[in-house]
LOLODREN-213641 format. One line per field, with one value per residue (C-alpha): residue number from 1; x, y, z. Coordinates in steps of 0.02 Angstrom, whole numbers, plus 50000, padded with zeros to 5 digits. Each point is the difference from the previous one (the first is absolute). Example, Ala and Ser with C-alpha at 12.3 -4.5 7.8 and 13.67 -1.06 7.14 Angstrom:
<pts>
pos = 1,2
xx = 50615,50069
yy = 49775,50172
zz = 50390,49967
</pts>
This chain:
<pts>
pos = 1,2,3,4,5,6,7,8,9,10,11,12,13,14,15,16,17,18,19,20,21,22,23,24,25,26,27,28,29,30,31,32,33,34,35,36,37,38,39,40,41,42,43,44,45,46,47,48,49,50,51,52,53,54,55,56,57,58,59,60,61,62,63,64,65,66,67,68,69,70,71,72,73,74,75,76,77,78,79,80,81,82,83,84,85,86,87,88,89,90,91,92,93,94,95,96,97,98,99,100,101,102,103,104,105,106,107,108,109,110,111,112,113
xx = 50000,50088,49868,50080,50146,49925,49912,50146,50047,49869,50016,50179,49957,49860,50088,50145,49894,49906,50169,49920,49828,49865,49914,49822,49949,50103,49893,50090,49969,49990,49991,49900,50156,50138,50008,49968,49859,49921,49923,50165,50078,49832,50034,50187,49992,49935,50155,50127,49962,50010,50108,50034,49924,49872,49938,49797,50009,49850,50028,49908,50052,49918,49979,50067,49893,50108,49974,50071,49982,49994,50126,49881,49817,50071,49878,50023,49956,50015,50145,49946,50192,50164,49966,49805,49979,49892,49814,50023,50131,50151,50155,50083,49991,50051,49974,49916,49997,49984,50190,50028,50035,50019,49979,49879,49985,50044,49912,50138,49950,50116,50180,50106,50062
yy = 50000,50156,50118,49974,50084,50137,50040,50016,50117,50130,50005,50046,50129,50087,49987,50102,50109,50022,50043,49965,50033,49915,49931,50009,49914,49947,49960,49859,49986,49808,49947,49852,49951,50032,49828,50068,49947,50171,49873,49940,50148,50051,49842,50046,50182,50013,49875,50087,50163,49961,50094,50137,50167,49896,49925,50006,50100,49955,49925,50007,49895,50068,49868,50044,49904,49966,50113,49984,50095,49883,50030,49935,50068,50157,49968,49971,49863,49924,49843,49867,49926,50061,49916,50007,50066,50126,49980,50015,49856,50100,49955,50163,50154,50132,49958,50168,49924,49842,49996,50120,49970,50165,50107,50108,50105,50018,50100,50061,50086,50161,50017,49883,49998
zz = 50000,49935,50087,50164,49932,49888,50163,50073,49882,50005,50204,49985,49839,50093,50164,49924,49918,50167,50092,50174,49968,50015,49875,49983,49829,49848,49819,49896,49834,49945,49821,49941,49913,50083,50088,50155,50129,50093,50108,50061,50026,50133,50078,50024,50038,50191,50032,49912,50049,50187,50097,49852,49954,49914,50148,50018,49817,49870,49851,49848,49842,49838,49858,49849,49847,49853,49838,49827,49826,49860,49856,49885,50024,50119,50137,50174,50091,50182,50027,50102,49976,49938,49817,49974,49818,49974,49961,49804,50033,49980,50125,49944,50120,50141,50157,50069,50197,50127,50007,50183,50171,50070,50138,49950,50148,50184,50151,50123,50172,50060,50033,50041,50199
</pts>
């Protein structure tokens, strides 16, 4: 389970960026196919974040949905996986989103002590 560490990660990345503070929320952005479980990292956070800045801080994981514009037909359409063609058929296109993990945003109380 790679969550475990990219959890990991974010609690030392908003900890730092918190530089003592606490931490009230932190969004994550998730994408649908980035090989990442949202619902693993929620089951990971409140443990990891014990005993940091992040302690008792909300987290909220946005899902992502993957999006592609076909080569082909030049419409947009919504990925279910990393290779589904488009809905003319086409396996030639952009992916447009479904790819992030990021922090999307972070909710830090007053000055550090």
């Amino acid at each position: 389970m790679h969550e475990l560490g990219i959890t990991r990660n974010i609690v030392a990345i908003v900890s730092d960026a918190a530089k003592g503070r606490k931490v009230r929320r932190i969004t994550v952005d998730v994408g649908d196919l980035s090989g990442v479980m949202g619902e693993a990292i929620a089951f990971c956070f409140e443990t990891v974040a014990r005993g940091t800045p992040l302690d008792g801080t909300a987290l909220d994981i946005r899902r992502v949905a993957g999006r592609a514009l076909c080569a082909t037909c030049r419409s947009e359409f919504e990925q279910a996986s990393l290779f589904a063609p488009c809905p003319c058929g086409s396996r030639q296109f952009t992916r447009l989103q479904g790819e992030e993990l990021k922090i999307r945003s972070m909710e830090i109380e007053g000055e550090a002590a």
